[in-house]
N, C-alpha and C positions, 0 to 999 in steps of 0.2 A: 847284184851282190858286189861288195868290195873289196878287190882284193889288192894282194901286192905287184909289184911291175917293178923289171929290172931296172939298172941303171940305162940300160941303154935306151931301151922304151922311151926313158923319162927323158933322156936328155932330147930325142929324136923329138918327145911331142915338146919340150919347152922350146925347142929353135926353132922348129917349123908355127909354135903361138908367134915367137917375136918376129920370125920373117913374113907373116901373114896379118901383124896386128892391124894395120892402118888400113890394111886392102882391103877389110872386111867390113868397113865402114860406110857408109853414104856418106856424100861429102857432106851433108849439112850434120854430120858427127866428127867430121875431122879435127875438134879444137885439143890440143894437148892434151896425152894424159887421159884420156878417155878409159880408152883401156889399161887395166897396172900387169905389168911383168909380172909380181907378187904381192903379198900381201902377210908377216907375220904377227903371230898370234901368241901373245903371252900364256905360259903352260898353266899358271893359276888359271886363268880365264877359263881357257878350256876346261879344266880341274871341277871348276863350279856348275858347267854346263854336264857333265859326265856324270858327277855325285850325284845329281838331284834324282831325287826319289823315282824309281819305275825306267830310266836313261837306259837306253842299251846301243844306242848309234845317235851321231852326229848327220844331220843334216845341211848342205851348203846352198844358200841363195843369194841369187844376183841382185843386187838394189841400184841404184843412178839416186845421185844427190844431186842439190841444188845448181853447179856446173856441170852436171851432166857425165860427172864422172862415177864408174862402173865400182861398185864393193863389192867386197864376201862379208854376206852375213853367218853366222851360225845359230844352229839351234839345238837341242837335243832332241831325241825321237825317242819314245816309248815302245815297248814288244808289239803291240798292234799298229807301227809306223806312223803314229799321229807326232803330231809335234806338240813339244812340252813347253807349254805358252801359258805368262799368267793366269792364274782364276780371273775371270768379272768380279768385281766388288762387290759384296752384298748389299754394302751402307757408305757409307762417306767414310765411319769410323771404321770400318774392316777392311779399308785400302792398303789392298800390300804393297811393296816399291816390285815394280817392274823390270830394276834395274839390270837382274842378273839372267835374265831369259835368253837377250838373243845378243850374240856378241859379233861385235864392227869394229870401227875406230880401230881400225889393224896398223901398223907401220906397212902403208905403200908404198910401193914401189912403182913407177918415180914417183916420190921422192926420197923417200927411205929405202934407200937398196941396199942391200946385201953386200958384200964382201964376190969379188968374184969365183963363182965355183964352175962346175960341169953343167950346172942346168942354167946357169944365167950369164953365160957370154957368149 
């Protein structure tokens, strides 16, 4: 279950992510960037994942793109924990867009970082 955590918590696990990023590695992963410091997420986005019909939690997973760099995907979860994933199409004409199921494309960090605060310096 998920809950909340102090600042201090937080700040403890974000230094102890960045002093450990690279170690954690096999060197045949060590090309930049692999792993991101962060990663945010526009609150519309989220918005649409949370609205959709039966949503009662967010789900986060890890994907690797084509250089080999590390995402957060999102998703939404339903009361019975499944995740809230396009229908299959019934016909070619009853193709719904896919678009708004699992949300990526975050501003990362590197290269998109933040402003410095208490969890990222």
């Amino acid at each position: 279950m998920s809950a909340f955590i102090s600042m201090a918590e937080a700040i403890t696990m974000t230094s102890r992510y960045r002093q450990n990023r690279d170690s954690i590695l096999q060197s045949a992963y060590l090309a930049p960037n692999i792993l991101p410091f962060s990663e945010t997420f526009d609150k519309t986005q989220i918005e649409t994942l949370l609205n959709r019909s039966g949503c009662t939690q967010l789900r986060c997973y890890y994907g690797m793109d084509e250089s080999l760099q590390i995402h957060l995907l999102l998703v939404g979860v339903n009361a019975e924990n499944e995740d809230i994933l396009p229908p299959a199409p019934l016909s070619e004409e009853e193709e719904e867009s896919d678009d708004d199921y699992v949300l990526e494309r975050a501003n990362r960090c590197p290269d998109f970082c933040p402003p410095d605060s208490e969890l990222n310096s």
